[in-house]
N, C-alpha and C positions, 0 to 999 in steps of 0.2 A: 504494500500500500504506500503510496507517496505521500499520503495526506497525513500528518499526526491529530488532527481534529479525527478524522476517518477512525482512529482506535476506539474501539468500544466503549461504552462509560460501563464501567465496572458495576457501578451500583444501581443500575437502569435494571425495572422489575418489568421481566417477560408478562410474571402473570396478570399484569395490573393491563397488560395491551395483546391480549391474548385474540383479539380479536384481527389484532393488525398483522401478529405477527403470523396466525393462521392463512391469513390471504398471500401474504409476501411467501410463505411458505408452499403453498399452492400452483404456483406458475414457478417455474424453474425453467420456464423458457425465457424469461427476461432479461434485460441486458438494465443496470442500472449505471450514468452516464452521473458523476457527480463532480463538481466544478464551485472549487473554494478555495481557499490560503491560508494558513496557519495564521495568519497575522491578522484576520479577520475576526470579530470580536459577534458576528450574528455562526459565523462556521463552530465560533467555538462554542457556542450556546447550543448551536441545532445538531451538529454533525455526530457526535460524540454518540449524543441515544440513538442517531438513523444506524451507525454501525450496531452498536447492540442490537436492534431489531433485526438487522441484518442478518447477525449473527444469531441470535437466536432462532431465526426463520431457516437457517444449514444453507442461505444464499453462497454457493463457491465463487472462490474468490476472481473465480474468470469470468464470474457476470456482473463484475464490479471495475468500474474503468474510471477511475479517480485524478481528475484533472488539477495540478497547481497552479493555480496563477495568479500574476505577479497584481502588486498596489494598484498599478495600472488597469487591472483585470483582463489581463492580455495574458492567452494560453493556448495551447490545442486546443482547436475546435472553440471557439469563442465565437468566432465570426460567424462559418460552418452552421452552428447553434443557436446563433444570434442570443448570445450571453450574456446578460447588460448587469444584471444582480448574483450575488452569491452570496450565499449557496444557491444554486440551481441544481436540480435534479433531473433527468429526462430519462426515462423509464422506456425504452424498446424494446419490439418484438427480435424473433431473431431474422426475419425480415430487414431489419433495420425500421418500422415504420415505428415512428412517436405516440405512444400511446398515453401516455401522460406527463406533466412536470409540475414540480414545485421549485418555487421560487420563495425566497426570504422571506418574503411577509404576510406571508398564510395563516389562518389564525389558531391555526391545532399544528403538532409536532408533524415532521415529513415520514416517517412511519406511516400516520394513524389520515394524513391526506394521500399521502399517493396510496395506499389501500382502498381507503372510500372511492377513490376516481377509478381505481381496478377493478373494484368490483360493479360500477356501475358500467365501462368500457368493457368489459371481457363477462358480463353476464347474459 
């Protein structure tokens, strides 16, 4: 993982998001695109639980493609993605197509939104 926000939050309770981590666990054909900086102060608030859930959900680590980028917000696939805030998340099929993303200022944690948008896209 490139990301040190992207490490796990240790003390993030599966059971209390049991419903999110259910769904994220349910498609393993997902590709999860996540685009942040250490040096970010919303990455280091949001990113930390989306890996727990991650991890708790047995998402392998090759459906996790974790983008650094700089102050400037300039990184891989920034443009490509048209990437303006971070954390962003973009959630593809293995098609490549976009099935869902979070962006920073969503008002539930990025677990328990890109879930709800899964299950309402893929139901």
């Amino acid at each position: 993982m490139s990301l040190e926000t992207m490490r796990p939050n240790p003390t993030w309770d599966a059971a209390s998001y049991e419903e999110a981590v259910d769904t994220l666990a349910a498609h393993d054909e997902l590709v999860y695109k996540v685009w942040g900086g250490d040096w970010c102060k919303d990455c280091r608030a949001l990113l930390p639980d989306f890996g727990a859930a991650l991890e708790a959900a047995e998402v392998p680590d090759d459906r996790i493609e974790e983008v650094d980028v700089d102050q400037d917000k300039q990184g891989p696939g920034v443009e490509a993605y048209d990437i303006e805030y971070i954390p962003t998340i973009v959630v593809e099929n293995d098609a490549g197509e976009e099935l869902t993303r979070f962006v920073e200022e969503e008002a539930v944690p990025p677990a328990v939104w890109i879930a709800e948008q899964l299950e309402d896209e893929l139901a």
